[in-house]
VOMIRO-543679 format. One record per residue (C-alpha): residue number from 1; x, y, z. Coordinates in pm, 1 decimal, decimal comma. Example, Ala and Ser with C-alpha at 12.3 -4.5 7.8 and 13.67 -1.06 7.14 Angstrom:
BEGIN
<i: 1; east: 1230,0; north: -450,0; up: 780,0>
<i: 2; east: 1367,0; north: -106,0; up: 714,0>
//
This chain:
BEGIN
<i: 1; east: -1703,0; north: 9480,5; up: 3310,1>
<i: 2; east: -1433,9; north: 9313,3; up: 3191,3>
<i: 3; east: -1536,0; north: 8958,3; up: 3311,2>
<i: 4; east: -1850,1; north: 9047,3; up: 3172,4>
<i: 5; east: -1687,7; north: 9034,5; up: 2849,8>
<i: 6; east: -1464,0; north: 8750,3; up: 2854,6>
<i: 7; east: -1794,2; north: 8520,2; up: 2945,5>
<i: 8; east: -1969,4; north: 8719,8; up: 2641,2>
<i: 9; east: -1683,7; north: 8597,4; up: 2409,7>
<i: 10; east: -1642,4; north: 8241,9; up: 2573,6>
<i: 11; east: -2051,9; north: 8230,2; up: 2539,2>
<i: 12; east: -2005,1; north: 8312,8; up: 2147,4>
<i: 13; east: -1739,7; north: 8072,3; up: 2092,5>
<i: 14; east: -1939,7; north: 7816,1; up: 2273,3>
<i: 15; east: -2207,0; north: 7826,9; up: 2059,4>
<i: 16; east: -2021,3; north: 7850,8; up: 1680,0>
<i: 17; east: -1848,5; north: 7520,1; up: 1830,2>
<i: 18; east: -2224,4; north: 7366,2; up: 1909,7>
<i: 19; east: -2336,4; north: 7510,6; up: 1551,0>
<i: 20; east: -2072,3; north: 7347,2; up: 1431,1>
<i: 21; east: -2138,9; north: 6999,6; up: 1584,9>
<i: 22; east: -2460,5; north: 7021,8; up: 1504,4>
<i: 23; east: -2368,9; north: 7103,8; up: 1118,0>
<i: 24; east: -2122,6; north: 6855,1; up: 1077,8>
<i: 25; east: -2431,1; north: 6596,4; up: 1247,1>
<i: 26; east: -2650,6; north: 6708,0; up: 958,9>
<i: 27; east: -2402,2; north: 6666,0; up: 677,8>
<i: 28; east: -2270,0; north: 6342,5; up: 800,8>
<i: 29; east: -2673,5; north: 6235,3; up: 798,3>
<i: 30; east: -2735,5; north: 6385,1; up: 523,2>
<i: 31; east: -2424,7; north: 6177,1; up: 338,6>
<i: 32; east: -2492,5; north: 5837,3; up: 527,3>
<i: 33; east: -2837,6; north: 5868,0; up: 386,1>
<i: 34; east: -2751,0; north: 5939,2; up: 30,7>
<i: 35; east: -2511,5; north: 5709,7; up: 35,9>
<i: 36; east: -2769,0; north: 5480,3; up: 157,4>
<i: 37; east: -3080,0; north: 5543,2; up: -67,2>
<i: 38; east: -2766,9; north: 5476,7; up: -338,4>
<i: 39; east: -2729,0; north: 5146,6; up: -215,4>
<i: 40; east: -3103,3; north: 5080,6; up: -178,0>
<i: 41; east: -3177,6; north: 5156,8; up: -532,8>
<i: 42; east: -2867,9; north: 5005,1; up: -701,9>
<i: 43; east: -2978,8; north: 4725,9; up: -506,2>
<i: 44; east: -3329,3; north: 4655,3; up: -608,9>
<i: 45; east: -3230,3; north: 4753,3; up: -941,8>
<i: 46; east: -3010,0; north: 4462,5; up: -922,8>
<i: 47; east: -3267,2; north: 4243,0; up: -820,0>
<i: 48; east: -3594,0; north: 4349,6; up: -1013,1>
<i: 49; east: -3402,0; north: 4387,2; up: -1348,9>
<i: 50; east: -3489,4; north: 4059,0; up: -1553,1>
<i: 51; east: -3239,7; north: 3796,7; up: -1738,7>
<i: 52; east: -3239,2; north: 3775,7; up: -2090,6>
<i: 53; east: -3373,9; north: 3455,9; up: -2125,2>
<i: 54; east: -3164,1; north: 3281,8; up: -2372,2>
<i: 55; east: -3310,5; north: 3131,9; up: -2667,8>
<i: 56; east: -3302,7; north: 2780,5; up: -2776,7>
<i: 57; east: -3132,9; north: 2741,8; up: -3085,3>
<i: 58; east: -3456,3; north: 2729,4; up: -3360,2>
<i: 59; east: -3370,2; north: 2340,6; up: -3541,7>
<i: 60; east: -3375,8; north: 2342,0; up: -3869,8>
<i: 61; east: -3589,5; north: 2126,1; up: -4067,4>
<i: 62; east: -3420,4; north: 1807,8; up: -4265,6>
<i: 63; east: -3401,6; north: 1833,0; up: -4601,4>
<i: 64; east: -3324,6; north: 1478,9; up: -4633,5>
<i: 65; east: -3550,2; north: 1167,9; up: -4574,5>
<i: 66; east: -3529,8; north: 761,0; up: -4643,2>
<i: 67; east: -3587,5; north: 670,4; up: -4991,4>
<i: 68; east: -3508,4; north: 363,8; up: -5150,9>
<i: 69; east: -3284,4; north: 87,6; up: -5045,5>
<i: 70; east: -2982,5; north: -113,4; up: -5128,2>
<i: 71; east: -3015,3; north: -467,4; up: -5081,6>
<i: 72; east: -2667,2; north: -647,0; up: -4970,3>
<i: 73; east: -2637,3; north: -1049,5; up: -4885,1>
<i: 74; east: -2591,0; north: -1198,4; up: -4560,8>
<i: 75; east: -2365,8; north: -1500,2; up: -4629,4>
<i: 76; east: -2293,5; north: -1602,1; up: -4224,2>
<i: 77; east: -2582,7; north: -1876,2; up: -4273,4>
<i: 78; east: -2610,6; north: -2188,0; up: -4493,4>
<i: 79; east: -2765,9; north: -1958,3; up: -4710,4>
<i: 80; east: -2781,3; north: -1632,4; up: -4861,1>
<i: 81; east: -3020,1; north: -1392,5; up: -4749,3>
<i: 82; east: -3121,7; north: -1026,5; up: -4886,3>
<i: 83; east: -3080,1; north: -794,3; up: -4687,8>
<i: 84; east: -3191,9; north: -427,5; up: -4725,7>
<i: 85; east: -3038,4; north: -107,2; up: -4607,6>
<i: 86; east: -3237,9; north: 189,9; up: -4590,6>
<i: 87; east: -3089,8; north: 533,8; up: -4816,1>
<i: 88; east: -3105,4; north: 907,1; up: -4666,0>
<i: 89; east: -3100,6; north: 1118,4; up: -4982,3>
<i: 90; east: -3207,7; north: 1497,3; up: -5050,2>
<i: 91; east: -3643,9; north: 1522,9; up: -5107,3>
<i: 92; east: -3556,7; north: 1698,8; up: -5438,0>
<i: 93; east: -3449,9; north: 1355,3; up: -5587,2>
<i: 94; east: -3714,3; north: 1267,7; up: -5835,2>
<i: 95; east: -3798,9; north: 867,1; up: -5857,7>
<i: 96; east: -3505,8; north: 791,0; up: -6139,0>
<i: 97; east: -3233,7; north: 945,7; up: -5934,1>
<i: 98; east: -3306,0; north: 827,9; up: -5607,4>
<i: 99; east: -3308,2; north: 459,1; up: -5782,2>
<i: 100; east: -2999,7; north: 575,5; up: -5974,8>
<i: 101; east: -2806,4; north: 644,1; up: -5645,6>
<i: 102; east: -2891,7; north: 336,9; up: -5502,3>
<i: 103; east: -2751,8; north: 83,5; up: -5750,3>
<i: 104; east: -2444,3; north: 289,0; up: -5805,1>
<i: 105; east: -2372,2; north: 193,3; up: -5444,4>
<i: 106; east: -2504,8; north: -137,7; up: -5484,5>
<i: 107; east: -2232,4; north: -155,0; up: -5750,3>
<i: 108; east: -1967,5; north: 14,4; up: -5574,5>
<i: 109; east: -1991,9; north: -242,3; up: -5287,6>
<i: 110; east: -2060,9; north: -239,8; up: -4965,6>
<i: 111; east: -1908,4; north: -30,5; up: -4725,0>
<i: 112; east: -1937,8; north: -257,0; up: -4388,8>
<i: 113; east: -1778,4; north: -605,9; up: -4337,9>
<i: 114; east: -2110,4; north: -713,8; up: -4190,5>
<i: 115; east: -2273,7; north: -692,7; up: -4587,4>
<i: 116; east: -2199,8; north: -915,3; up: -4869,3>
<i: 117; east: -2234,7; north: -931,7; up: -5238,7>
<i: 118; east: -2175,1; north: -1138,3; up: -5514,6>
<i: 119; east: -2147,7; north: -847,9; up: -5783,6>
<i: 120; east: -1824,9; north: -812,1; up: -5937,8>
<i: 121; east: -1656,0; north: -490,2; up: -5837,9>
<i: 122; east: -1556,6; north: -397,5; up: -6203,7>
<i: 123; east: -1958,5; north: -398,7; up: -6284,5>
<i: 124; east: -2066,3; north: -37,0; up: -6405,2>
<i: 125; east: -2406,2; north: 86,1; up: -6491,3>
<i: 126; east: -2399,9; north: 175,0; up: -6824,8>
<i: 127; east: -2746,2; north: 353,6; up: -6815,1>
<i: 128; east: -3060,7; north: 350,7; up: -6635,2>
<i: 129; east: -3434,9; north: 470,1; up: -6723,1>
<i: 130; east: -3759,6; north: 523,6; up: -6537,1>
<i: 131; east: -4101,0; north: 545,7; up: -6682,6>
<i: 132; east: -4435,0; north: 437,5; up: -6685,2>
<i: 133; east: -4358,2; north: 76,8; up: -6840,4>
<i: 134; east: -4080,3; north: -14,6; up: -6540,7>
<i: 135; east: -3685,0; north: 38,8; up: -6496,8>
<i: 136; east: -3469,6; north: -30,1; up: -6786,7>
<i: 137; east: -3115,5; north: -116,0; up: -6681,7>
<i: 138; east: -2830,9; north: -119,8; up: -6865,6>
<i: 139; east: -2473,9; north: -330,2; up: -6724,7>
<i: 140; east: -2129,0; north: -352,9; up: -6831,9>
<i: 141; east: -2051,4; north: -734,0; up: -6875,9>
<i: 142; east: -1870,9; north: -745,6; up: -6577,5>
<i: 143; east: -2241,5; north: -825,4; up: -6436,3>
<i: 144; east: -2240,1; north: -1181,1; up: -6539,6>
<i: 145; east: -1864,8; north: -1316,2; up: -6477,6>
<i: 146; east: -1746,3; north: -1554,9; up: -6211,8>
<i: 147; east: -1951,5; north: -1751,0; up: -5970,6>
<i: 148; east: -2180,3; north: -2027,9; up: -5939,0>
<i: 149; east: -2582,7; north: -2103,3; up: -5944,5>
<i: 150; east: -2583,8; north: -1935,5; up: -5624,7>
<i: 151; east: -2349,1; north: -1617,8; up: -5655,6>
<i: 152; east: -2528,2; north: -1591,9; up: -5990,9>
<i: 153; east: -2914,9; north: -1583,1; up: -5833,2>
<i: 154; east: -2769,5; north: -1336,5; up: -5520,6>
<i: 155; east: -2655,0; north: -1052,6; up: -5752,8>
<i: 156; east: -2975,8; north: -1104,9; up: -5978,2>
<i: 157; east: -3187,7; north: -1089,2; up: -5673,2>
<i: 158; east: -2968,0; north: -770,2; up: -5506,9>
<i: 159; east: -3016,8; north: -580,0; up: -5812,2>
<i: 160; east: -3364,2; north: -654,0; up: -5896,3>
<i: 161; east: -3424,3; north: -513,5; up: -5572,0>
<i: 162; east: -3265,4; north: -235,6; up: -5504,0>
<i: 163; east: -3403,0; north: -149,6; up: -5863,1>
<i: 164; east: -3740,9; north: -165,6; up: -5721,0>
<i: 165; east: -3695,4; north: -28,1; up: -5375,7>
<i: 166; east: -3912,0; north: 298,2; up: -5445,5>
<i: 167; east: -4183,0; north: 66,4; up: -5609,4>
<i: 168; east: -4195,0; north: -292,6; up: -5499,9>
<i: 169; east: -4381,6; north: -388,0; up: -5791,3>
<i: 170; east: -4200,4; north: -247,1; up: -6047,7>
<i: 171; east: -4095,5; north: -444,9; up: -6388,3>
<i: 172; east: -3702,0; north: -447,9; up: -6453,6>
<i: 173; east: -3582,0; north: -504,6; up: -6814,2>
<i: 174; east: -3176,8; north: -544,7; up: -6765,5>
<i: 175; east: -2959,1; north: -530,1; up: -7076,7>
<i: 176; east: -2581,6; north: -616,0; up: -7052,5>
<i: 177; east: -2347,6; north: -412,5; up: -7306,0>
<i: 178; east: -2688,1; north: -266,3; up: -7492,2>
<i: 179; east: -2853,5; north: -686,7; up: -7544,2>
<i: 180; east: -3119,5; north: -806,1; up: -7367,1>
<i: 181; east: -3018,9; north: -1016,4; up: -7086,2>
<i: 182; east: -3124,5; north: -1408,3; up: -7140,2>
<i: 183; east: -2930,6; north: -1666,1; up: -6983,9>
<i: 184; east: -2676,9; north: -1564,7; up: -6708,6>
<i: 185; east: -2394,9; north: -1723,3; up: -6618,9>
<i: 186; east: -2233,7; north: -2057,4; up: -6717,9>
<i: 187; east: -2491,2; north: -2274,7; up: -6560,8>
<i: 188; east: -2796,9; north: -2056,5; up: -6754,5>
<i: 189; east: -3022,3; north: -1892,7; up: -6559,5>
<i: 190; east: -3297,1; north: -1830,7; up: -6735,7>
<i: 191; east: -3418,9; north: -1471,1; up: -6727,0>
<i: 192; east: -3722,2; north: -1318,5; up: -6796,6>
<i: 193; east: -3778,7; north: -986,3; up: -6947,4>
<i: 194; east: -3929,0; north: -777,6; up: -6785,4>
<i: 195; east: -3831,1; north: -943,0; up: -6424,8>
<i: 196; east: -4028,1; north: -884,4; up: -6106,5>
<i: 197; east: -3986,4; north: -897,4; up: -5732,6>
<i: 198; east: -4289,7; north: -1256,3; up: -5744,0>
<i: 199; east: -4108,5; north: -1382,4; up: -6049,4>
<i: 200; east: -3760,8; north: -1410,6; up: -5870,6>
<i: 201; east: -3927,6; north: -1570,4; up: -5551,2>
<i: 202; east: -4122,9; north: -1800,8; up: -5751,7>
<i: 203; east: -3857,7; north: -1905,1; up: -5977,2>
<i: 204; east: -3509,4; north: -1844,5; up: -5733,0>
<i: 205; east: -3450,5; north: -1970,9; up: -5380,3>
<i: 206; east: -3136,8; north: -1794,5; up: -5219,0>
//
């Protein structure tokens, strides 16, 4: 009876250690495949989620464009030659300012060693106005001191036109000190009033 018993008991024990194999299988499986499904999911998460594409900056549109010109001399010849060099200014400008900017540089001189002029620096405009007739310019008599015939005709033919560089054909009356200009300089040019792009090529060779 007795051995009876103690295989009973060794039977019981036998199996609570197999039930608890078996468990500790299950849980282990059961772990490994959460763990698992975790990884699966996090993974193709990863890999379906979608980059923010990143957006190209949006350029802005100029508010500037090319408007008028200043005309400078190129000296490295035998002779002088105009040449022009195209202004970037705002779109607001209306016609008088835009050729208000550009003789104020072409009397503030040029700003590369590769341009020329024959205007004296000391030359300010006095006043300028636009209208239906032509451009009516005004100059300190700075304008028509020092030089010969042929500084005399550059800085006539420089002014004339940047004066007319938003409208080629354009009549310029230029005053100097308030007066009507007539002669300039000490050889005489002879100016006409109003003055025109044709009239300085027909009557001035640079």
């Amino acid at each position: 009876m007795q051995d009876n018993k103690n295989n009973m008991q060794d039977n019981n024990r036998q199996n609570r250690s197999s039930i608890g194999f078996i468990a500790g299988i299950i849980a282990a499986m059961l772990t490994t495949g959460t763990v698992v499904t975790w990884w699966a999911v996090h993974t193709l998460t990863k890999s379906t989620d979608t980059p923010t594409p990143t957006e190209n900056p949006v350029s802005q549109p100029s508010d500037t464009e090319q408007r008028g010109q200043v005309y400078w001399l190129d000296a490295t010849g035998d002779r002088l030659k105009l040449e022009e060099s195209p202004l970037s200014l705002q779109k607001s400008l209306s016609d008088q300012e835009v050729v208000e900017t550009a003789v104020t540089r072409l009397l503030s001189g040029p700003e590369s060693s590769e341009n020329d002029t024959t205007i004296p620096p000391d030359t300010k405009l006095l006043s300028l106005k636009l209208d239906k007739e032509g451009v009516h310019l005004n100059l300190s008599s700075e304008f028509t001191t020092g030089g010969g015939s042929a500084s005399m005709m550059g800085r006539l033919g420089q002014l004339l036109y940047t004066a007319t560089s938003v409208n080629p054909d354009a009549k310029v009356w230029l005053s100097i000190d308030g007066e009507p200009l007539e002669l300039l300089g000490g050889e005489g040019l002879m100016i006409e009033q109003p003055m025109t792009r044709q009239w300085f090529d027909k009557n001035f060779e640079l």
